[in-house]
C-alpha positions as CSV (number, residue, x, y, z in Angstrom):
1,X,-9.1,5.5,1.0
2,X,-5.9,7.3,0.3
3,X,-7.0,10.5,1.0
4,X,-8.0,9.2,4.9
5,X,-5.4,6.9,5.7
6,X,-1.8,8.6,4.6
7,X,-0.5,10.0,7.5
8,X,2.9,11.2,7.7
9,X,2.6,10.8,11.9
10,X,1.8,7.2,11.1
11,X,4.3,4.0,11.6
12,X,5.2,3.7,7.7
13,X,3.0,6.5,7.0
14,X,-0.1,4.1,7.3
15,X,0.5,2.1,4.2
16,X,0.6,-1.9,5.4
17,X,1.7,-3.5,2.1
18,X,4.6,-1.8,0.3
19,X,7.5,-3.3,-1.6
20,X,11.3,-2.7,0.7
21,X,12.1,-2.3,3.7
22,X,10.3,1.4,3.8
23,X,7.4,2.8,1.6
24,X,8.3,4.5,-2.0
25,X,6.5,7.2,-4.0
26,X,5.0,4.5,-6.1
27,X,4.1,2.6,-3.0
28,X,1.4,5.6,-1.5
29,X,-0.8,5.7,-4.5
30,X,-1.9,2.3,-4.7
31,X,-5.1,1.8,-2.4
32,X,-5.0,-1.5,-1.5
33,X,-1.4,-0.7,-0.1
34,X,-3.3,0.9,3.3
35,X,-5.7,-2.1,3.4
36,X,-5.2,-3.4,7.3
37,X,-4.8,-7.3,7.5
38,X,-8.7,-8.6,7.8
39,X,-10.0,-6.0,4.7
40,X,-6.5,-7.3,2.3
41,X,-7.7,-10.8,3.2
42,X,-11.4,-10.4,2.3
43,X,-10.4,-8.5,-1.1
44,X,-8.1,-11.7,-1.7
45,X,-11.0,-14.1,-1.1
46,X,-13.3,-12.3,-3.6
47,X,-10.7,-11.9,-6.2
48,X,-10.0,-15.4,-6.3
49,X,-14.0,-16.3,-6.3
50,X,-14.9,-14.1,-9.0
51,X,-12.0,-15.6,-11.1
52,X,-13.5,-19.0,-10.3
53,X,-16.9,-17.7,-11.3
54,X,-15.3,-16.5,-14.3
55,X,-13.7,-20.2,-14.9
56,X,-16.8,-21.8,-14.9
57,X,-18.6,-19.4,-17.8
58,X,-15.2,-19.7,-19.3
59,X,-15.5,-23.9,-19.2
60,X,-19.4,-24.0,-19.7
61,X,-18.5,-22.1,-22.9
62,X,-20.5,-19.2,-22.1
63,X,-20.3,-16.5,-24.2
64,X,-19.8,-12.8,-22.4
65,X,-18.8,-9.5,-23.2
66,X,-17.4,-6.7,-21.5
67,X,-20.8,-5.3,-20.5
68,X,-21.9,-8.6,-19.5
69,X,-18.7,-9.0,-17.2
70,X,-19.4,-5.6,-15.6
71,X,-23.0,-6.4,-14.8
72,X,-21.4,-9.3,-13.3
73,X,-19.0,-7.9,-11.0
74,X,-21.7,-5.2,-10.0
75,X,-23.8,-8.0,-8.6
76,X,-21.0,-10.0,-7.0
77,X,-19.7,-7.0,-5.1
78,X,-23.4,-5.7,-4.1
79,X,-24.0,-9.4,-2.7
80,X,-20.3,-10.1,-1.5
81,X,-18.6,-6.9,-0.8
82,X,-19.5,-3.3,-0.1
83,X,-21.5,-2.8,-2.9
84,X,-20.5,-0.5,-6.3
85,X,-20.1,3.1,-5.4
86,X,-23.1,5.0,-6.2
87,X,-20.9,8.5,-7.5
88,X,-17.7,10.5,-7.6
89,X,-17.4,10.5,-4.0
90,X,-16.2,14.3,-2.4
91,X,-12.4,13.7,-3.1
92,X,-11.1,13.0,-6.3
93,X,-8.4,11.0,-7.0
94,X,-5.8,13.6,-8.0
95,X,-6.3,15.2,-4.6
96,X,-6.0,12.0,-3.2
97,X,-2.8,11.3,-4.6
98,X,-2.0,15.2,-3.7
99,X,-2.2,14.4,-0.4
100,X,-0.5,11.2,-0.2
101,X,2.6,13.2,-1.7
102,X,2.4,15.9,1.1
103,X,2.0,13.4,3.6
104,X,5.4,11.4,2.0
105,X,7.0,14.2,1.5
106,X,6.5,14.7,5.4
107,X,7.4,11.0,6.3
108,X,10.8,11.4,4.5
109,X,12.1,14.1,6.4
110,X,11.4,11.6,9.6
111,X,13.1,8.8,7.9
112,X,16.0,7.6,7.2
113,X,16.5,6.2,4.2
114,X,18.5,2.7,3.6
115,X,21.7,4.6,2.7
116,X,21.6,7.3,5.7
117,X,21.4,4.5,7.8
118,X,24.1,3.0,6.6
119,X,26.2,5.6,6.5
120,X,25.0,6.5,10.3
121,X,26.0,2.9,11.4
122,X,29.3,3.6,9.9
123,X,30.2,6.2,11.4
124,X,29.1,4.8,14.9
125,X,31.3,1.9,14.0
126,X,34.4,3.7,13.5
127,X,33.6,6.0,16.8
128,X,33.7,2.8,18.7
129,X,36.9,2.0,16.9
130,X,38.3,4.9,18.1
131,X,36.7,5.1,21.5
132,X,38.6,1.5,22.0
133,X,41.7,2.4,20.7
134,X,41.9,5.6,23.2
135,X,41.0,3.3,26.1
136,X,44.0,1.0,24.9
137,X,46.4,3.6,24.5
138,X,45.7,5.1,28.4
């Protein structure tokens, strides 16, 4: 997912969810961080019913361990979600994240940061000053 969705041409570089005003290193390398809207609400509504499924073994006093609990999960997401990838996949994740940091690296020289804004509105603030202090003087 990180490997198709950051793009430095993108609004925000494609991430949806990030912590700030604008996306930070940490931000890109999370996956669920370029979830759109719809796919971050159905990963919320599965987390919270596993945990619930988890409460009830947890109050029937059912005894599981870790195996058990994967075995578990594997069959939730097979019947509730996308299923449990099957391999590797093509891209792994240290490319993945390779990318991402090319395409950030990208982004930033587009962006502004918090500060060079700042300092851009200040100096647009004091040319106006001294724009209006011309027009007084003539």
């Amino acid at each position: 997912m990180i490997f198709s969705r950051a793009d430095a041409e993108k609004e925000f570089m494609g991430l949806t969810n990030f912590h700030g005003a604008i996306p930070t290193k940490k931000d890109i390398s999370i996956a669920k961080n370029y979830l759109n809207k719809e796919e971050l609400f159905r990963l919320n509504r599965m987390v919270s019913a596993f945990f619930d499924l988890a409460e009830i073994k947890a109050i029937e006093h059912n005894p599981m361990k870790m195996k058990d609990w994967i075995n578990e999960l594997d069959k939730f997401t097979e019947i509730y979600g996308k299923g449990v990838l099957k391999d590797a996949g093509k891209i792994s994740h240290k490319n993945a994240i390779k990318k991402a940091e090319d395409e950030y690296r990208k982004y930033q020289t587009k962006t502004l940061s918090p500060v060079e804004e700042a300092y851009l509105n200040t100096i647009k603030s004091i040319q106006k000053k001294l724009n209006n202090s011309k027009t007084k003087k003539s």
